[in-house]
N, C-alpha and C positions, 0 to 999 in steps of 0.2 A: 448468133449462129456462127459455127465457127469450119473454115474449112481446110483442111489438111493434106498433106502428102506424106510420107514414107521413102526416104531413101536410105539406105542400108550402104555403108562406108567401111573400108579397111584400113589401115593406118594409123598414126598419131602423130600431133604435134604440124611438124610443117609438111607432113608428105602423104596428108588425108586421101583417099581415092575415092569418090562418092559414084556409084551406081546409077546412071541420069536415064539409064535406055529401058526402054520395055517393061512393063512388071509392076511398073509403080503401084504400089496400094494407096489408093486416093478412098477419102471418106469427108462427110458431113456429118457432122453434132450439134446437139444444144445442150446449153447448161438450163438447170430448172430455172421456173420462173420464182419472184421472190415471194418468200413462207408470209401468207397473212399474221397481221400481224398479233392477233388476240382470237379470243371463242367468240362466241356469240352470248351473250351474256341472259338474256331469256331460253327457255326449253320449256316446254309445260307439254301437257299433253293432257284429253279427253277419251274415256274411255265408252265404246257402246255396244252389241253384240256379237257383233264380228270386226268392227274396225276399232281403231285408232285415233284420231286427229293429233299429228305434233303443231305444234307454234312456236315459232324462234326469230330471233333478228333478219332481217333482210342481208343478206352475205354485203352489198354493196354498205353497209352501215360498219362495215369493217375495214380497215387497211390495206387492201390490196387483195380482196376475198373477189372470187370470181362465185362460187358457188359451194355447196353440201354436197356430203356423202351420208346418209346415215344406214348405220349397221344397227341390228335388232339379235337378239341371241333369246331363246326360252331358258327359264330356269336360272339363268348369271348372265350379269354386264358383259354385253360381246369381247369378241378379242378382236384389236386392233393390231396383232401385227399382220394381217395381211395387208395393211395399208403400206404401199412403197411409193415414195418420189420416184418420179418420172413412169411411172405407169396409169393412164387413163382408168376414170373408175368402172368403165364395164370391162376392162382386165384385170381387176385385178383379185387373186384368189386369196379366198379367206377362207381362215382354220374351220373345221368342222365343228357345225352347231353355231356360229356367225352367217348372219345373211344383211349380204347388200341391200337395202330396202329399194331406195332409190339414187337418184344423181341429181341436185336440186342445179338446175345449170341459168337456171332466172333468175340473175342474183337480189332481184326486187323478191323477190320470194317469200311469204313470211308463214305459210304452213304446207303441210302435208298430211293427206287421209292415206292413211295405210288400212287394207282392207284384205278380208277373208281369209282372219284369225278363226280362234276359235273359243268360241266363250269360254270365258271361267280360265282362261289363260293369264299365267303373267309372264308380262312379255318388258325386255329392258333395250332401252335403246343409248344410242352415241349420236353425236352430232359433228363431223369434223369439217371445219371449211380447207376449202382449196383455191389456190391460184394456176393458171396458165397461158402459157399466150394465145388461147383458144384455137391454135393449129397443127397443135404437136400433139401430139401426145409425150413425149417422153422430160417434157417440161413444166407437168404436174407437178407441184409442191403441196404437199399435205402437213398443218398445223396439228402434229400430234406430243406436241411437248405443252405443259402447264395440265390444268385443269380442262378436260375434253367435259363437255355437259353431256350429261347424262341421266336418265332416268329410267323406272321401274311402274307399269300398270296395269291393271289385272283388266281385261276384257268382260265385261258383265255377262250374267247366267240367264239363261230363260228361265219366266216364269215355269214351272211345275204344277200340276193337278193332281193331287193324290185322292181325290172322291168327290162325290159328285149327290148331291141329294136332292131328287127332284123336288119342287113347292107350288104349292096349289096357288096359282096367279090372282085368287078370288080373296083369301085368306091368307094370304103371303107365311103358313105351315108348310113344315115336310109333309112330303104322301110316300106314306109307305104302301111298294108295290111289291 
């Protein structure tokens, strides 16, 4: 954390005049906290008729991973630049046709049911970890350099009925009615 003042000075050399009175612009900052170190080397994912199931490393089995982001996009691999350092993951805004799934904040964590898709959908996801000092928000670091895992799964279709022929339960035949 770092904390600051602002004084504004006229002069050079040996006859500086620094502005001590009134007015000051005093502020606080933090720098991000430090970028995990790697992915998460498992993704896989379960597809059923309206959900999902992902499975991936537990963030804590990483270098300095406090937790997930994952983004899901239909039709193409999301877009990731609306991931910014130092923006908390329920701020942060993503390009149109990207969605936030969720915020995996338990870093023991090792899946997540994503639910109330829609069949017969393929749906693609991202998996990016993060670190923070869990009090800022503006000291989110997001590991979006290397290989982000990622994957592609279509949501399974309901069965169909297209006719129907009733049968004599006696004779196990059709009855034509």
């Amino acid at each position: 954390r770092y904390h600051f003042e602002i004084y504004p000075y006229t002069g050079s050399r040996a006859s500086i005049d620094f502005k001590t009175g009134g007015g000051v612009p005093v502020d606080d900052d933090r720098t991000f906290s430090t970028e995990p170190a790697t992915h998460s080397t498992t993704f896989t994912a379960t597809a059923g008729l309206t959900s999902v199931n992902l499975s991936f490393d537990a963030a804590n089995t990483i270098t300095v991973a406090d937790g997930y982001i994952i983004l899901r996009r239909n039709g193409s691999a999301p877009d990731i630049s609306g991931v910014v350092d130092g923006v908390d993951p329920a701020s942060l805004t993503m390009p149109a046709g990207t969605t936030r799934v969720t915020d995996i904040t338990n870093d023991a964590t090792t899946s997540y049911n994503n639910t109330s898709l829609t069949p017969g959908q393929t749906y693609h996801y991202v998996l990016i970890p993060y670190n923070s000092n869990g009090s800022n928000a503006n000291t989110f670091n997001y590991k979006t350099d290397g290989t982000i895992p990622s994957l592609s799964i279509t949501t399974t279709l309901a069965p169909t009925i297209s006719s129907v022929t009733p049968v004599d339960e006696a004779t196990n035949r059709p009855v034509t009615l």
